[in-house]
TIDREN-503084 format. One record per atom (N, C-alpha, C): x, y negated, z negated; residue in three letters. Coordinates in steps of 0.05 Angstrom, whole numbers, plus 5000, padded with zeros to 4 digits. Example, Ala and Ser with C-alpha at 12.3 -4.5 7.8 and 13.67 -1.06 7.14 Angstrom:
REM TIDREN-503084
526451144844ala
524650904844ala
526450664844ala
525750454858ser
527350214857ser
525849994843ser
END
This chain:
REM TIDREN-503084
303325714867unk
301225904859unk
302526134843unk
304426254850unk
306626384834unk
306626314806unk
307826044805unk
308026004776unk
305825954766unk
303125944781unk
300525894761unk
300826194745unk
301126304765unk
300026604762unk
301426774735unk
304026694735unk
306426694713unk
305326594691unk
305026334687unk
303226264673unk
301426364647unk
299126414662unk
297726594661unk
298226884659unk
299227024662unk
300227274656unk
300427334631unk
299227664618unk
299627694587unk
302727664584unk
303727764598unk
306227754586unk
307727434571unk
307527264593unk
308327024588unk
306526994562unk
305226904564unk
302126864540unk
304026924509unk
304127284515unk
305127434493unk
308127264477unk
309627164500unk
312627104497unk
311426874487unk
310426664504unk
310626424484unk
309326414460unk
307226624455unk
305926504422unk
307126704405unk
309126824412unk
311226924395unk
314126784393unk
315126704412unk
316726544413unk
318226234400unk
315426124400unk
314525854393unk
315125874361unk
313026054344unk
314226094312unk
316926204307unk
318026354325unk
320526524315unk
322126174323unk
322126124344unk
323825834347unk
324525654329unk
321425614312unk
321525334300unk
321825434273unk
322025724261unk
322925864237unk
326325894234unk
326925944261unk
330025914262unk
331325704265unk
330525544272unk
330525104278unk
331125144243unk
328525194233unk
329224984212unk
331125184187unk
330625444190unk
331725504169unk
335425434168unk
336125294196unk
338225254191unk
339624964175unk
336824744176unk
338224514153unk
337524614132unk
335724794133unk
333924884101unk
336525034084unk
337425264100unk
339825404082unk
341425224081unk
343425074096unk
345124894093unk
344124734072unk
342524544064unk
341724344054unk
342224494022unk
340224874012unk
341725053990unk
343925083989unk
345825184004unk
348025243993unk
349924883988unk
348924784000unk
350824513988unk
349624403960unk
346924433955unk
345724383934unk
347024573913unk
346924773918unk
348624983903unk
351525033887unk
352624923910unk
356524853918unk
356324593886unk
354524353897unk
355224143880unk
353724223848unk
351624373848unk
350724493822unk
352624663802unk
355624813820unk
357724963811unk
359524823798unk
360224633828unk
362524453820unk
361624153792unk
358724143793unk
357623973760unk
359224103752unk
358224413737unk
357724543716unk
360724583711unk
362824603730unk
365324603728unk
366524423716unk
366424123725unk
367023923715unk
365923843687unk
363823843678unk
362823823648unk
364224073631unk
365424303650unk
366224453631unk
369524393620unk
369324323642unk
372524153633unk
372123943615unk
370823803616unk
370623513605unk
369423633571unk
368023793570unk
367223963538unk
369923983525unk
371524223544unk
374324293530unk
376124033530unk
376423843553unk
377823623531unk
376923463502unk
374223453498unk
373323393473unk
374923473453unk
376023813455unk
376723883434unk
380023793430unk
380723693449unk
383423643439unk
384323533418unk
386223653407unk
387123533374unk
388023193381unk
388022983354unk
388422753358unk
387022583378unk
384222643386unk
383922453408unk
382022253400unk
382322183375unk
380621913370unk
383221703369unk
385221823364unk
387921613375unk
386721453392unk
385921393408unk
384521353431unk
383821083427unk
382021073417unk
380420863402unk
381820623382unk
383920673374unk
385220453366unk
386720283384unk
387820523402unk
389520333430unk
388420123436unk
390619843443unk
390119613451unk
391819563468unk
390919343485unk
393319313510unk
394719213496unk
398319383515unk
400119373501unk
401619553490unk
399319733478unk
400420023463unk
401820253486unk
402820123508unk
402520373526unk
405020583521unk
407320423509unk
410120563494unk
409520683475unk
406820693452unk
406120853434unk
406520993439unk
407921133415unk
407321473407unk
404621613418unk
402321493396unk
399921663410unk
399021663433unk
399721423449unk
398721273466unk
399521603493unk
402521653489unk
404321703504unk
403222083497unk
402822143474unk
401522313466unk
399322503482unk
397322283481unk
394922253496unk
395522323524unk
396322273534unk
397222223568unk
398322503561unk
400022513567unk
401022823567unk
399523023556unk
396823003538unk
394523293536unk
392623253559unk
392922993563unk
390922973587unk
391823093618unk
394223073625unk
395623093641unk
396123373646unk
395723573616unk
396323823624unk
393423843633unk
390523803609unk
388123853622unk
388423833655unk
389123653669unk
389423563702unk
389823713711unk
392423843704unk
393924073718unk
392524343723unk
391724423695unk
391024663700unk
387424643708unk
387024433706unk
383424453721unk
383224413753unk
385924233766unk
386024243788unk
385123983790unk
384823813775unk
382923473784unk
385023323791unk
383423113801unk
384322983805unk
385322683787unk
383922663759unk
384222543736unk
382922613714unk
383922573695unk
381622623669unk
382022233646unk
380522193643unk
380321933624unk
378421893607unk
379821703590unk
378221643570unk
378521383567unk
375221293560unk
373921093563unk
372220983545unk
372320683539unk
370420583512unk
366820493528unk
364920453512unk
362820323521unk
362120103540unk
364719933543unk
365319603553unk
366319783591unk
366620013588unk
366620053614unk
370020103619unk
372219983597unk
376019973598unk
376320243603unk
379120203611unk
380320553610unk
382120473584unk
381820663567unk
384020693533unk
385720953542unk
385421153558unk
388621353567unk
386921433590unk
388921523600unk
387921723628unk
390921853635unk
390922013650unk
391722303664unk
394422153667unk
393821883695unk
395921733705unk
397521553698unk
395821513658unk
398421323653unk
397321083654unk
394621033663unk
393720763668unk
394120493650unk
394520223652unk
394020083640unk
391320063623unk
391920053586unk
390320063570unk
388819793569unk
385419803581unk
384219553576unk
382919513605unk
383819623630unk
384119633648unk
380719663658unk
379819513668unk
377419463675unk
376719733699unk
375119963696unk
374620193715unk
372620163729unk
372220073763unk
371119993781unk
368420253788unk
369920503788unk
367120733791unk
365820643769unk
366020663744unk
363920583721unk
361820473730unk
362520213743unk
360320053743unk
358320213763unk
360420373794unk
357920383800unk
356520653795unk
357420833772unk
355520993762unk
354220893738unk
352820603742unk
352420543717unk
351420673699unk
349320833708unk
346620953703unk
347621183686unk
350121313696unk
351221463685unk
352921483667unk
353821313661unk
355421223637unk
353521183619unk
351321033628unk
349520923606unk
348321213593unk
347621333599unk
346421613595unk
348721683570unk
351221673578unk
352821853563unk
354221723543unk
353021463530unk
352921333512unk
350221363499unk
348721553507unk
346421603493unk
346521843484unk
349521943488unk
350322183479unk
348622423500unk
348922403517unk
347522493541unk
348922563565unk
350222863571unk
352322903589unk
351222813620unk
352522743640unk
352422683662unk
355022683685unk
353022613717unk
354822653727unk
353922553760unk
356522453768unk
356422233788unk
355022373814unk
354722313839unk
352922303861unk
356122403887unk
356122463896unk
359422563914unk
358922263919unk
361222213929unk
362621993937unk
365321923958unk
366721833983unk
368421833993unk
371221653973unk
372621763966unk
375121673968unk
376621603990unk
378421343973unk
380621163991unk
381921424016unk
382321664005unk
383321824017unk
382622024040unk
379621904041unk
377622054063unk
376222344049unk
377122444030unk
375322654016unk
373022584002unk
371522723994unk
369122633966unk
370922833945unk
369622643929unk
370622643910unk
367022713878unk
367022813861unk
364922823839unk
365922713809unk
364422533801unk
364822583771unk
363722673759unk
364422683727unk
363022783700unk
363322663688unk
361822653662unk
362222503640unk
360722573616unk
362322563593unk
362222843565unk
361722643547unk
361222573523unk
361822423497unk
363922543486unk
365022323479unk
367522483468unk
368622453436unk
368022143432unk
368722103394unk
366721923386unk
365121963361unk
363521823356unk
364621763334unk
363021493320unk
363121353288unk
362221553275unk
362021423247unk
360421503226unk
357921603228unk
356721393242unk
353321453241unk
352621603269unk
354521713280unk
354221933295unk
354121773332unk
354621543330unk
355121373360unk
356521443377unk
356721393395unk
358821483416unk
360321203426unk
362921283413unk
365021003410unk
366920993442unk
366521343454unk
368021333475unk
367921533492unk
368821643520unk
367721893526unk
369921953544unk
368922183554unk
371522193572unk
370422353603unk
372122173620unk
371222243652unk
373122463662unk
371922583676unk
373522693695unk
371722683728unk
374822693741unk
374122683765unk
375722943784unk
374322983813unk
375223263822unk
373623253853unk
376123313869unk
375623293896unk
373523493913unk
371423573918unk
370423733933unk
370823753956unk
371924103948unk
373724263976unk
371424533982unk
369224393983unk
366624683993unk
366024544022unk
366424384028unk
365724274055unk
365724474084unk
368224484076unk
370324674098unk
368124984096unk
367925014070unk
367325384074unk
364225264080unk
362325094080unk
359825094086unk
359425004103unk
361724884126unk
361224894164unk
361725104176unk
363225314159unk
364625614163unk
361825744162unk
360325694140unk
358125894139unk
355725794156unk
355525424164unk
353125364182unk
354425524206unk
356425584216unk
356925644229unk
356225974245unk
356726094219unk
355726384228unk
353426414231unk
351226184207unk
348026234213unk
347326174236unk
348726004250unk
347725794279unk
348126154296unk
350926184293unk
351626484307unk
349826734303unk
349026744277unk
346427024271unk
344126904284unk
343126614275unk
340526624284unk
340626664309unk
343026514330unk
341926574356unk
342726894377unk
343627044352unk
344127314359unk
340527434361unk
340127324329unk
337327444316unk
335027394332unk
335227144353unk
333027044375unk
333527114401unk
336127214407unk
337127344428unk
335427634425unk
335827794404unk
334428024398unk
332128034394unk
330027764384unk
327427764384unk
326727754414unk
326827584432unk
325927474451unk
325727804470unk
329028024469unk
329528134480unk
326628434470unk
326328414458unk
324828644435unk
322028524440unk
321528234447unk
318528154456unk
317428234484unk
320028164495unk
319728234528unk
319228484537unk
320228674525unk
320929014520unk
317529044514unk
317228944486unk
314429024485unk
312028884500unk
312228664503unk
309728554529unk
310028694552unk
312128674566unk
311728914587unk
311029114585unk
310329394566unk
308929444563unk
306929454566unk
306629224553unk
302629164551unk
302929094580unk
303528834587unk
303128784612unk
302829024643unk
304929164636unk
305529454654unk
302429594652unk
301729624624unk
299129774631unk
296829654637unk
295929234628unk
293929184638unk
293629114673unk
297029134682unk
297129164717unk
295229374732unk
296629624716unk
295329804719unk
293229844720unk
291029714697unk
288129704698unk
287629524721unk
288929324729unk
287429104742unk
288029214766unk
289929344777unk
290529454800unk
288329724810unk
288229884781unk
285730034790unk
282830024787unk
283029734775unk
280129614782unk
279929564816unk
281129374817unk
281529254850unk
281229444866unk
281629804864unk
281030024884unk
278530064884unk
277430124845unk
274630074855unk
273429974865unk
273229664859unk
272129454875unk
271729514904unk
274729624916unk
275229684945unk
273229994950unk
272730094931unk
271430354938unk
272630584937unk
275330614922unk
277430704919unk
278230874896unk
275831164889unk
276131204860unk
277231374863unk
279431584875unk
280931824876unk
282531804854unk
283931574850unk
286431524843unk
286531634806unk
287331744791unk
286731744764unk
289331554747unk
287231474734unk
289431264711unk
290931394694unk
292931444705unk
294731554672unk
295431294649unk
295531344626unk
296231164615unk
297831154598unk
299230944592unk
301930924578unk
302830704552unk
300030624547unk
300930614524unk
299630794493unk
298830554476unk
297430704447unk
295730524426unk
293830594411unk
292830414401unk
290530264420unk
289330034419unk
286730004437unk
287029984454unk
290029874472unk
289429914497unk
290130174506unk
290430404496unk
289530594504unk
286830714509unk
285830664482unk
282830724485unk
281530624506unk
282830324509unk
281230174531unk
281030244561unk
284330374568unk
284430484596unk
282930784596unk
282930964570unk
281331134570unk
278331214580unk
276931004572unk
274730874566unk
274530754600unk
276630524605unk
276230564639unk
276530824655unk
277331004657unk
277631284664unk
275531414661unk
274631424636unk
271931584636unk
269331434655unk
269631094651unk
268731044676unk
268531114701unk
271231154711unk
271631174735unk
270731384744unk
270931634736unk
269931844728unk
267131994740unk
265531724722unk
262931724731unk
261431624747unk
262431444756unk
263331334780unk
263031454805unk
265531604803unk
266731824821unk
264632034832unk
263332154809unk
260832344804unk
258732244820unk
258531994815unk
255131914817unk
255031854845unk
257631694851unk
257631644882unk
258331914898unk
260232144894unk
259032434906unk
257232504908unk
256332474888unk
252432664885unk
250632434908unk
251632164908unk
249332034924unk
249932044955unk
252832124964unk
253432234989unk
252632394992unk
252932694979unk
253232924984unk
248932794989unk
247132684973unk
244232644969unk
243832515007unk
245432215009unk
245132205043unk
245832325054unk
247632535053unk
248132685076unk
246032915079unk
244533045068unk
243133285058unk
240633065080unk
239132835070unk
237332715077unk
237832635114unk
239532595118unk
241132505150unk
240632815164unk
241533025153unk
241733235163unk
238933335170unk
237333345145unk
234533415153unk
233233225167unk
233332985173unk
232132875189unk
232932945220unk
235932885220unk
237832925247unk
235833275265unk
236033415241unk
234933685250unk
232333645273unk
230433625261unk
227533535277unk
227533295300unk
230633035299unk
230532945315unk
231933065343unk
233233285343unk
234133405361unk
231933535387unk
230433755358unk
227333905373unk
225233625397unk
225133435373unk
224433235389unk
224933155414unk
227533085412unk
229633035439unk
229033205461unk
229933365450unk
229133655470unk
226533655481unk
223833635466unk
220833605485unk
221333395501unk
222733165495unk
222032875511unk
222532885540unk
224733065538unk
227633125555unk
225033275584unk
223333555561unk
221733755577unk
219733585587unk
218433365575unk
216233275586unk
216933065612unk
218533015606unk
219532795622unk
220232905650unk
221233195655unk
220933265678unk
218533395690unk
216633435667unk
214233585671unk
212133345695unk
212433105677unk
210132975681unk
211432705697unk
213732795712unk
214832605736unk
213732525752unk
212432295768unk
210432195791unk
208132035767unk
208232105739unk
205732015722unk
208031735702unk
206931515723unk
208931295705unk
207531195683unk
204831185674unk
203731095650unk
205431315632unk
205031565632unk
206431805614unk
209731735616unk
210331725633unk
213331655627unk
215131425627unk
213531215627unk
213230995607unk
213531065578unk
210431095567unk
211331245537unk
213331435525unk
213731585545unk
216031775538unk
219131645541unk
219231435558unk
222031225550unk
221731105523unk
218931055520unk
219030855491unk
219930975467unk
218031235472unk
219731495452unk
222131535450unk
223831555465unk
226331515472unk
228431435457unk
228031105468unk
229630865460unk
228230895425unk
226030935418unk
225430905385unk
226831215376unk
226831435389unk
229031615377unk
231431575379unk
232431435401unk
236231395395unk
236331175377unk
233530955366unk
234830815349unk
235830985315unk
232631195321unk
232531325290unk
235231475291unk
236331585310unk
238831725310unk
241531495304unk
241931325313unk
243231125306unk
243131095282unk
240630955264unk
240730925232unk
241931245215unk
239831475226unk
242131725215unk
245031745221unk
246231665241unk
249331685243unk
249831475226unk
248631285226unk
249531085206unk
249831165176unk
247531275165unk
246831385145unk
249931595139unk
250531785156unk
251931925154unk
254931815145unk
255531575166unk
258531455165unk
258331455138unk
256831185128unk
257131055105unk
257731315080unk
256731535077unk
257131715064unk
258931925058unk
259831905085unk
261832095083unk
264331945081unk
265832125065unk
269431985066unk
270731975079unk
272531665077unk
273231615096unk
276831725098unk
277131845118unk
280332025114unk
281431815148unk
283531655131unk
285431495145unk
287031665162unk
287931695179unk
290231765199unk
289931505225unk
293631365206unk
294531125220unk
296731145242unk
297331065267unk
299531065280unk
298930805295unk
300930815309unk
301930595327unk
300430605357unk
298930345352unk
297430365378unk
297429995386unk
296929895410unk
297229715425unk
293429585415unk
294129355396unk
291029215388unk
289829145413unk
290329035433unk
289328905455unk
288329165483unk
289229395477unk
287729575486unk
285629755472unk
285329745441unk
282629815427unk
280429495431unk
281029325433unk
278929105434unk
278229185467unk
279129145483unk
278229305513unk
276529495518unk
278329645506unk
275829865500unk
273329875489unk
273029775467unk
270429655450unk
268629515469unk
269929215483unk
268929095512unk
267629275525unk
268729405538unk
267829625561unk
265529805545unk
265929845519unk
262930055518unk
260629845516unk
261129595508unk
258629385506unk
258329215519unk
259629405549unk
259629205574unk
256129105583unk
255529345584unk
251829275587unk
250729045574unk
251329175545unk
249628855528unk
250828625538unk
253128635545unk
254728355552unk
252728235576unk
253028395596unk
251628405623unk
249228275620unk
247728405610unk
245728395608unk
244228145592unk
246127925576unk
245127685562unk
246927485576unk
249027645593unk
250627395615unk
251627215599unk
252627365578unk
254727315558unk
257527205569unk
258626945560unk
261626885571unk
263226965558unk
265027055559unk
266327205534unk
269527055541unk
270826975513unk
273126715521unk
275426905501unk
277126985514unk
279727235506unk
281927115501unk
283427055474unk
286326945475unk
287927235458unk
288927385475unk
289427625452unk
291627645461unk
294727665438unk
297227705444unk
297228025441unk
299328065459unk
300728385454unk
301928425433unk
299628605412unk
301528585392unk
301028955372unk
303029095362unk
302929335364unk
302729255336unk
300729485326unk
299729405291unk
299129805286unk
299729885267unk
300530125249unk
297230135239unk
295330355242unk
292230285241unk
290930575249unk
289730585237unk
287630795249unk
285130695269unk
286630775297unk
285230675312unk
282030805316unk
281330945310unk
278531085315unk
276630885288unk
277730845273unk
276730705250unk
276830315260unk
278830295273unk
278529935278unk
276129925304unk
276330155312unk
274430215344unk
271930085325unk
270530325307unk
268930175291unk
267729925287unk
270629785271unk
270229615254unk
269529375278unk
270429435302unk
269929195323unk
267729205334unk
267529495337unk
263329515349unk
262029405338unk
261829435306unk
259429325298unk
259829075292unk
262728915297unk
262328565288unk
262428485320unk
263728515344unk
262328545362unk
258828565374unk
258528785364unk
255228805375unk
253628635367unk
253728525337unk
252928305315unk
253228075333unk
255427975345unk
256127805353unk
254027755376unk
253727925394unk
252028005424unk
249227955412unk
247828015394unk
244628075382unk
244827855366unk
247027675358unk
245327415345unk
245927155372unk
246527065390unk
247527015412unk
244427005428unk
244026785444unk
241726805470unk
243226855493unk
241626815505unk
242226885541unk
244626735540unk
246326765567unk
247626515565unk
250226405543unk
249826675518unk
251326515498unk
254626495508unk
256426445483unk
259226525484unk
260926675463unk
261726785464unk
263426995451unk
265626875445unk
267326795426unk
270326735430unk
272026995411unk
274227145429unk
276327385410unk
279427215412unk
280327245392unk
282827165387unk
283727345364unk
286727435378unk
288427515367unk
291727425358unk
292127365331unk
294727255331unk
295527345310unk
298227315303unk
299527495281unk
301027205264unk
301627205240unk
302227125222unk
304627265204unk
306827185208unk
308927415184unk
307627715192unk
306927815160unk
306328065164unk
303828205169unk
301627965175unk
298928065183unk
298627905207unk
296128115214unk
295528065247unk
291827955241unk
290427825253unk
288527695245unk
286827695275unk
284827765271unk
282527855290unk
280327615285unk
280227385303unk
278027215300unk
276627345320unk
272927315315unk
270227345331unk
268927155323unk
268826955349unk
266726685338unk
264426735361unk
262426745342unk
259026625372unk
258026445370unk
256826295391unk
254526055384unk
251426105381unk
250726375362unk
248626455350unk
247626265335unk
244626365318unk
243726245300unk
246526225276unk
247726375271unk
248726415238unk
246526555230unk
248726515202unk
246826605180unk
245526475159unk
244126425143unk
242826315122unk
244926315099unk
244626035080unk
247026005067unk
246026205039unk
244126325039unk
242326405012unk
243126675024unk
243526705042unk
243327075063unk
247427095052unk
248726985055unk
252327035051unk
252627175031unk
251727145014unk
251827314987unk
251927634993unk
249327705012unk
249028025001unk
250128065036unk
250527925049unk
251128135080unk
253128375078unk
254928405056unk
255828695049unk
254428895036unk
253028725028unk
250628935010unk
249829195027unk
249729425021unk
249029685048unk
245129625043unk
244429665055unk
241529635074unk
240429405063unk
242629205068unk
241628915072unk
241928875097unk
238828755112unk
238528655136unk
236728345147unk
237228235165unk
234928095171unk
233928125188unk
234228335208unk
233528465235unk
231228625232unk
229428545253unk
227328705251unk
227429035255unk
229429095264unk
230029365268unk
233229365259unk
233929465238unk
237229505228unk
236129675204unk
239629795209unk
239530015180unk
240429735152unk
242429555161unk
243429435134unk
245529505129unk
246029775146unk
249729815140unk
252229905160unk
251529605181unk
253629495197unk
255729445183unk
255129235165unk
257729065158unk
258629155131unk
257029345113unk
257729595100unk
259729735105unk
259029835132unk
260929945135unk
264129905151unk
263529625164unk
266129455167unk
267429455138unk
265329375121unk
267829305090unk
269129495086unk
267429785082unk
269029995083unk
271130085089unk
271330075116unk
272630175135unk
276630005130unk
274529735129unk
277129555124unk
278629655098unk
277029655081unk
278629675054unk
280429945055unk
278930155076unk
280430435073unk
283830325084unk
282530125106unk
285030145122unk
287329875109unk
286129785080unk
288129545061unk
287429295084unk
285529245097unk
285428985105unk
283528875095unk
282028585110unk
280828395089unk
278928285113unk
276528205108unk
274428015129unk
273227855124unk
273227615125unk
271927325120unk
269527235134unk
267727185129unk
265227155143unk
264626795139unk
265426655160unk
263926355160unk
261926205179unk
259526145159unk
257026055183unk
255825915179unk
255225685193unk
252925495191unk
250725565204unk
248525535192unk
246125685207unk
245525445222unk
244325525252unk
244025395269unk
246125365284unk
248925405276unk
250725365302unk
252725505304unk
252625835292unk
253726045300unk
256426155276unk
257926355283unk
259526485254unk
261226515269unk
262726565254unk
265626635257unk
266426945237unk
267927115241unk
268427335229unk
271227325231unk
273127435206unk
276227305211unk
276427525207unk
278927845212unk
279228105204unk
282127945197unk
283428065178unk
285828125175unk
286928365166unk
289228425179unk
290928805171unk
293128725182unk
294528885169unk
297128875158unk
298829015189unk
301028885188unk
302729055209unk
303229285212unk
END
């Protein structure tokens, strides 16, 4: 349940649909840059190699070239040739420079090669040779050498005929040494990006909590209201709408606050003036009743008066509870001697319907405002006694759980109606022909002052169950 709840949470929410793009932006930008700077590296090292391969064009005597036949390799020019080529080598750093006819032969190169000498890369840059017999510079694809490096070519025109042909050209070749510095550099991006997602993730969390911190807040001081709980004022901490928004709940609460004073301060004013005249009342019943002693038709009526004024006094104390605020003072008291007590004041009604009453209650010391649980047990108690016939049964059980203590009251009453569960917290909801409607009003109350919780389960026709739970 935890992790549903995680889940679900803005925060999480926030992290993953921020998370998810920064992820798959940093994923890829890392073959993406790599894949540029190597595109790059070999776009340098072309432009390098054709630039070499231009400036050997210009070397003095190099259509010598073109007369060589195998054989000539002791020539003068032959010998000539090799040694301008050989310095080109040196100072470009290659690894060969040659020169080459259309038929694909080597006619000189760097190393001295045999003239005539059939050149194996040629063929397989065919494509590229062919190009540069069309007088069309080019240049080979990397490639592994015998030696385990790659290696690049180029390839220049280099002497044409008369009619402007290209009789021969000249290659060069050259080892690529960017390898090394572009695992050096995937390397640091692999290192920034996951600094850079270290610092996003860290800077997302920072700010969802936030948010999160303040919609706790709201939901936490919703849940008081709910409970009946509007003292509390929302400070708030963040900016932008969800400020306005907790604002906006505050000014709620607010009015709230107002409307439910003014409608206490309205029952209590109405309880009082009634309470007033039921006193004067009291008082004649009290006078006639000794007046007109020996006269049992008259004092008959004057009991009935009675019992219908301590009920109207009852609904005004009722009237009153529910209205006035409720001020907690909790200490340590023994649960199984407030349920006793409760017993004993509703020992009559018990008596009197020859009620069995079935007791499993452990000794168990619970932190509570006892004048307030006194309450909350009378009236799910008495409930219990008035839906119950002659004869019925009562079952109380008390047992504790970790850190809550749990108050079952089961009867074999009617119940309740499954259409009636809805409003039985509702205040002057009743089905009693004589009730105020805010019994179990004011159980909820009472509970929520004191952070506990009460479950109500019933099949009509074969009696309820009432579950309390509060905290140790």
């Amino acid at each position: 349940m935890g992790r549903g709840i995680m889940r679900d949470s803005v925060r999480f929410r926030i992290l993953i649909a921020t998370l998810i793009p920064v992820i798959f932006v940093f994923i890829t930008l890392i073959p993406v840059s790599y894949y540029y700077l190597r595109a790059g590296f070999e776009r340098e090292i072309e432009q390098r190699l054709l630039s070499v391969a231009r400036l050997a064009t210009k070397l003095p005597n190099l259509e010598y070239a073109i007369d060589l036949r195998e054989g000539d390799e002791d020539s003068r020019p032959y010998e000539y040739l090799v040694a301008k080529l050989r310095s080109v080598k040196e100072a470009a750093s290659l690894k060969s420079i040659f020169i080459f006819d259309r038929d694909k032969r080597m006619l000189v190169s760097s190393e001295g090669d045999r003239i005539g000498r059939s050149i194996i890369r040629l063929k397989i840059d065919s494509i590229e040779v062919e190009k540069v017999f069309k007088n069309i510079e080019s240049s080979s694809v990397l490639f592994e050498g015998d030696d385990g490096f790659f290696y690049k070519n180029a390839y220049v025109p280099a002497i044409y005929d008369e009619n402007g042909n290209v009789l021969a050209a000249i290659g060069v070749s050259a080892s690529v040494t960017y390898f090394d510095t572009l695992h050096i550099i995937r390397k640091g991006l692999i290192l920034t990006i996951l600094f850079s997602l270290a610092l996003v993730v860290f800077i997302i969390i920072v700010v969802s909590k936030g948010i999160s911190r303040s919609i706790a807040d709201l939901i936490n001081q919703a849940k008081e209201i709910a409970k009946g709980n509007l003292e509390n004022r929302l400070m708030t901490r963040s900016y932008g709408e969800l400020a306005i928004l907790i604002e906006t709940f505050e000014e709620m609460r607010e009015r709230i606050l107002n409307r439910d004073k003014e409608m206490q301060m309205m029952l209590s004013g109405i309880a009082h003036e009634i309470r007033n005249p039921l006193g004067g009342i009291q008082i004649m019943i009290d006078l006639l009743t000794e007046r007109l002693r020996g006269d049992e038709e008259a004092l008959k009526l004057l009991s009935q008066m009675d019992n219908e004024l301590k009920y109207l006094n009852n609904v005004v104390t009722s009237f009153l509870g529910y209205s006035r605020h409720i001020s907690v003072n909790k200490q340590r008291v023994e649960l199984e001697y407030i349920i006793n007590d409760v017993l004993d004041l509703l020992s009559q009604e018990i008596l009197k319907k020859n009620i069995e009453l079935k007791k499993s209650i452990q000794k168990i010391d619970i932190e509570t405002d006892p004048d307030l649980l006194k309450q909350i047990l009378l009236n799910v108690v008495l409930n219990a006694i008035q839906a119950v016939d002659s004869n019925g049964i009562i079952e109380i059980e008390v047992a504790e759980e970790k850190s809550l203590v749990y108050i079952r009251i089961k009867d074999n009453g009617m119940g309740i109606k499954e259409e009636d569960m809805k409003n039985i917290f509702k205040p002057f909801f009743t089905t009693k022909e004589k009730g105020s409607g805010l019994g179990l009003a004011l159980v909820k109350k009472y509970l929520n002052a004191l952070n506990g919780d009460i479950q109500i389960n019933s099949v009509y026709g074969e009696g309820c169950e009432v579950r309390i739970s509060l905290t140790k």
